[in-house]
C-alpha positions in Angstrom: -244.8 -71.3 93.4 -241.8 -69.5 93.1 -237.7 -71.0 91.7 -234.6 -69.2 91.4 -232.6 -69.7 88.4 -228.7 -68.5 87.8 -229.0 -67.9 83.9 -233.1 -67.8 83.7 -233.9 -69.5 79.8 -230.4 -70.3 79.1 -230.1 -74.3 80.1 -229.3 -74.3 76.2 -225.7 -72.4 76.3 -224.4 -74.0 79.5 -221.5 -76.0 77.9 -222.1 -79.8 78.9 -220.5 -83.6 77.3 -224.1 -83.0 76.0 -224.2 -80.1 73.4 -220.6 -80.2 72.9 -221.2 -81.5 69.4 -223.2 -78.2 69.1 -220.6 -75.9 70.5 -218.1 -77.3 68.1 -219.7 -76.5 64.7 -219.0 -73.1 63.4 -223.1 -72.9 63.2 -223.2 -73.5 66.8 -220.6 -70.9 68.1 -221.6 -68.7 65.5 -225.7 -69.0 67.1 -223.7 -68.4 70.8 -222.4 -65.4 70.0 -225.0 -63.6 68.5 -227.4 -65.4 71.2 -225.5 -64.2 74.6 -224.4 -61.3 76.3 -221.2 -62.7 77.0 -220.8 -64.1 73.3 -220.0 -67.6 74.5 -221.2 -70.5 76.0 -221.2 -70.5 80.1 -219.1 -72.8 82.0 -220.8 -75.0 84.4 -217.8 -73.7 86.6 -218.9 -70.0 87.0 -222.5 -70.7 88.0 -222.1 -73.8 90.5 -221.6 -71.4 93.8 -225.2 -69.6 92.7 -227.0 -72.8 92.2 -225.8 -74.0 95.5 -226.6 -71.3 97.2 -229.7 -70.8 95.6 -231.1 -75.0 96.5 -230.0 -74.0 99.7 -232.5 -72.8 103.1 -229.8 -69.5 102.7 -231.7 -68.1 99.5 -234.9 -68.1 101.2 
């Protein structure tokens, strides 16, 4: 079995209604930054075109 993942282990600093309790403590944006590359949480924006394109007959 293989699966394609756009941001492989990180489901937890995707920035959802459901963690934004988290992301807005300073304990939780402090944890983001020292946790990502990008220092911040991901949008759900920047990552929907390689999700769709990677549940799609394209990626294979």
């Amino acid at each position: 079995m293989s699966t394609n993942e756009p941001l492989p282990g990180i489901k937890l600093f995707d920035l959802t209604e459901m963690n934004l309790p988290i992301a807005d403590t300073e304990d939780g944006r402090k944890f983001v930054v020292g946790a990502t590359a990008l220092k911040r949480w991901a949008r759900l924006e920047e990552i929907q075109g390689a999700a769709i394109f990677l549940a799609s007959p394209a990626s294979s």
